[in-house]
Biotite code that builds the C-alpha atoms (Angstrom):
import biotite.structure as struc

atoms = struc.array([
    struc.Atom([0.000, 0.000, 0.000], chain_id="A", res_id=1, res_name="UNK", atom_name="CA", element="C"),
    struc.Atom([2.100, 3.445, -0.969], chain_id="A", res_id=2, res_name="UNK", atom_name="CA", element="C"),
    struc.Atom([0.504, 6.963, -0.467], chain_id="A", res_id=3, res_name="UNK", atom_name="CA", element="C"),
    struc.Atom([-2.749, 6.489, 1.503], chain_id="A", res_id=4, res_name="UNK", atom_name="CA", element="C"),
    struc.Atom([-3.721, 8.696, 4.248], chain_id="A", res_id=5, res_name="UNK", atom_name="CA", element="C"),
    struc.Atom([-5.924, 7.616, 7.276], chain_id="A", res_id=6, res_name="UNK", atom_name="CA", element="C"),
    struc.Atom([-8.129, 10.006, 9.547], chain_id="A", res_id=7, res_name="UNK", atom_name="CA", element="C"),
    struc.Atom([-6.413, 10.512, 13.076], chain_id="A", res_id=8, res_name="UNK", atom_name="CA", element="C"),
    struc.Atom([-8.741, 8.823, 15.820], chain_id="A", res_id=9, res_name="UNK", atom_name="CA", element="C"),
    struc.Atom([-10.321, 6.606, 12.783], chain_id="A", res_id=10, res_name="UNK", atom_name="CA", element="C"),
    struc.Atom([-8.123, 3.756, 12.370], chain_id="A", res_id=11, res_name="UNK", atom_name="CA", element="C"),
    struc.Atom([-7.289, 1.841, 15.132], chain_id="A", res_id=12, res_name="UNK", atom_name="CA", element="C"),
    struc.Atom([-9.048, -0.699, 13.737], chain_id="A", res_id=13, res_name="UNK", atom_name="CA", element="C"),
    struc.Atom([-6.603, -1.097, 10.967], chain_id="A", res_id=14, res_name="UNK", atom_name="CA", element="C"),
    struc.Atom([-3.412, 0.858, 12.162], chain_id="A", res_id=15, res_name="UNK", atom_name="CA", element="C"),
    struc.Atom([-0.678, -1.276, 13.490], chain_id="A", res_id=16, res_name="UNK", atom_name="CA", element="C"),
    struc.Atom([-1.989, -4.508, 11.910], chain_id="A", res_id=17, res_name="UNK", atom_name="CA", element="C"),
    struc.Atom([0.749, -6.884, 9.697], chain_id="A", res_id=18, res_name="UNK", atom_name="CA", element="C"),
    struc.Atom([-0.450, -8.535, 6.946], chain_id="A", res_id=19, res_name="UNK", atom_name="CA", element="C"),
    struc.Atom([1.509, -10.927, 5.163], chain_id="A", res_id=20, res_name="UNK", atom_name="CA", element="C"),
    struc.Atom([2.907, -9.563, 1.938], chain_id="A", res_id=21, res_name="UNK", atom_name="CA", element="C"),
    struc.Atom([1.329, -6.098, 2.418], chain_id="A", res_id=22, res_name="UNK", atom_name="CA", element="C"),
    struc.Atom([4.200, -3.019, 2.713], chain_id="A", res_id=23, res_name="UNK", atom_name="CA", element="C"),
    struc.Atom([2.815, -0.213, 3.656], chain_id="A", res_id=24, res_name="UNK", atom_name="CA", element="C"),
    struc.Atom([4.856, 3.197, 2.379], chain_id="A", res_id=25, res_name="UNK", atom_name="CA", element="C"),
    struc.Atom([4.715, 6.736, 2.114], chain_id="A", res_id=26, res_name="UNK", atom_name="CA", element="C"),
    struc.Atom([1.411, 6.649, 4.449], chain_id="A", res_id=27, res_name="UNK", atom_name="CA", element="C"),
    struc.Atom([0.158, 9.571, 7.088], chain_id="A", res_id=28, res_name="UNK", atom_name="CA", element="C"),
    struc.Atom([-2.159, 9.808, 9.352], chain_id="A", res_id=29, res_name="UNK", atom_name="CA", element="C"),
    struc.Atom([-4.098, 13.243, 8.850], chain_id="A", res_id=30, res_name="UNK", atom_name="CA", element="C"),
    struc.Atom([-6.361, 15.567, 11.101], chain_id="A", res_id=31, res_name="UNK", atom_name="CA", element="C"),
    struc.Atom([-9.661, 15.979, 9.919], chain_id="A", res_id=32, res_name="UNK", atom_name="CA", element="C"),
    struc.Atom([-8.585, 19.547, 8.704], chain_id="A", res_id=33, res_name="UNK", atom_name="CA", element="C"),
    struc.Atom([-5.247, 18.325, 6.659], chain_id="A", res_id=34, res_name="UNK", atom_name="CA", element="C"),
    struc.Atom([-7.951, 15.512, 5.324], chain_id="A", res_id=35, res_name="UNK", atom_name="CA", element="C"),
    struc.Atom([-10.289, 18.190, 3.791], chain_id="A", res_id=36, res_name="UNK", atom_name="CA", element="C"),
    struc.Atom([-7.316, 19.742, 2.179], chain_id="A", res_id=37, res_name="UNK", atom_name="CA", element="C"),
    struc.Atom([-5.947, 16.635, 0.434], chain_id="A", res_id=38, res_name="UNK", atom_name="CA", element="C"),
    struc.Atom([-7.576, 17.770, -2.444], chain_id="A", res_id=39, res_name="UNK", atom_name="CA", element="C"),
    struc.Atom([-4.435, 19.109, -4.470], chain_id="A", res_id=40, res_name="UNK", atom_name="CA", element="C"),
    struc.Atom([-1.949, 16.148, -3.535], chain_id="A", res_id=41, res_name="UNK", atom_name="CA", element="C"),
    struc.Atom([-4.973, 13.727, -4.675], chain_id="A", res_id=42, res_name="UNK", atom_name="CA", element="C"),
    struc.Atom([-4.899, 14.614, -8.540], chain_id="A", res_id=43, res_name="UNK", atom_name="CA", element="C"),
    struc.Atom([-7.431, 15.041, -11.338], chain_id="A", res_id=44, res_name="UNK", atom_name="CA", element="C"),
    struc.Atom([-9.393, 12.215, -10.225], chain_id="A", res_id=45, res_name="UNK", atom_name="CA", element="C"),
    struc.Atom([-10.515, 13.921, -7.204], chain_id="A", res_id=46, res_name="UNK", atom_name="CA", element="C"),
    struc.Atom([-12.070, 17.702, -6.546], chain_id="A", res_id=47, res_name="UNK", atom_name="CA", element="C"),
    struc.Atom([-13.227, 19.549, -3.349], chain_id="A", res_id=48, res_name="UNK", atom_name="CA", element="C"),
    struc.Atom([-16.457, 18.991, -1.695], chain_id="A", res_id=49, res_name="UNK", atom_name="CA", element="C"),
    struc.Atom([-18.233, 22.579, -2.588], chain_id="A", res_id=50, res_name="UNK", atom_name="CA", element="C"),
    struc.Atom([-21.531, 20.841, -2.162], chain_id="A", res_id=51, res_name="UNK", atom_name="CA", element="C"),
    struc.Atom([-21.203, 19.194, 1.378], chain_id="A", res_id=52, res_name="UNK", atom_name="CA", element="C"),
    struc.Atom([-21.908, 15.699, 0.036], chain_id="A", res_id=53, res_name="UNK", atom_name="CA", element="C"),
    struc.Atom([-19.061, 13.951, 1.772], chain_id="A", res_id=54, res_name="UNK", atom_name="CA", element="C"),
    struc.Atom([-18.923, 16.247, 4.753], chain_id="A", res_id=55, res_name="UNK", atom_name="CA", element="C"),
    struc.Atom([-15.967, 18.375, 2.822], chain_id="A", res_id=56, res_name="UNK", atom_name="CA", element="C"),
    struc.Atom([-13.454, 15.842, 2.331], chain_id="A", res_id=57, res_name="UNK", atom_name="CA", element="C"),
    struc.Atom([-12.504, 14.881, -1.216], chain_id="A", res_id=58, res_name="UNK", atom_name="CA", element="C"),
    struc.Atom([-14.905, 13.442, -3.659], chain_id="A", res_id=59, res_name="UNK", atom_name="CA", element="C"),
    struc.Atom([-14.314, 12.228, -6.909], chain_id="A", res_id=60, res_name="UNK", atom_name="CA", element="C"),
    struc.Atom([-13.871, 14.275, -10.271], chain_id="A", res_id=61, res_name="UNK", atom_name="CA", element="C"),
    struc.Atom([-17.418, 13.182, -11.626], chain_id="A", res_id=62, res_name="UNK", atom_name="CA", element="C"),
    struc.Atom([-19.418, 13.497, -8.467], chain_id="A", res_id=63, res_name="UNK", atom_name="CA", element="C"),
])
């Protein structure tokens, strides 16, 4: 897994766990403020949430 970002407080369900094969690089855990402002290190594939549909974080280009 390379360049994912995880909500702080949000993944302790998945933070911390090994599994076999998987190498996890170039991840982050993010505040809900840094999360909102991914939108620019995302790409084209993603835009900003000017319509509140996914409480302000990132949504994709076509939504």
């Amino acid at each position: 897994m390379k360049n994912s970002y995880s909500l702080k407080n949000s993944c302790e369900d998945i933070c911390g766990h090994v599994i076999e094969g998987v190498t996890i690089e170039k991840s982050s855990i993010q505040t809900e403020t840094e999360m909102k402002l991914l939108v620019p290190a995302l790409g084209s594939a993603f835009k900003k949430d000017t319509n509140n549909i996914n409480q302000g974080y990132p949504i994709l280009s076509w939504q």
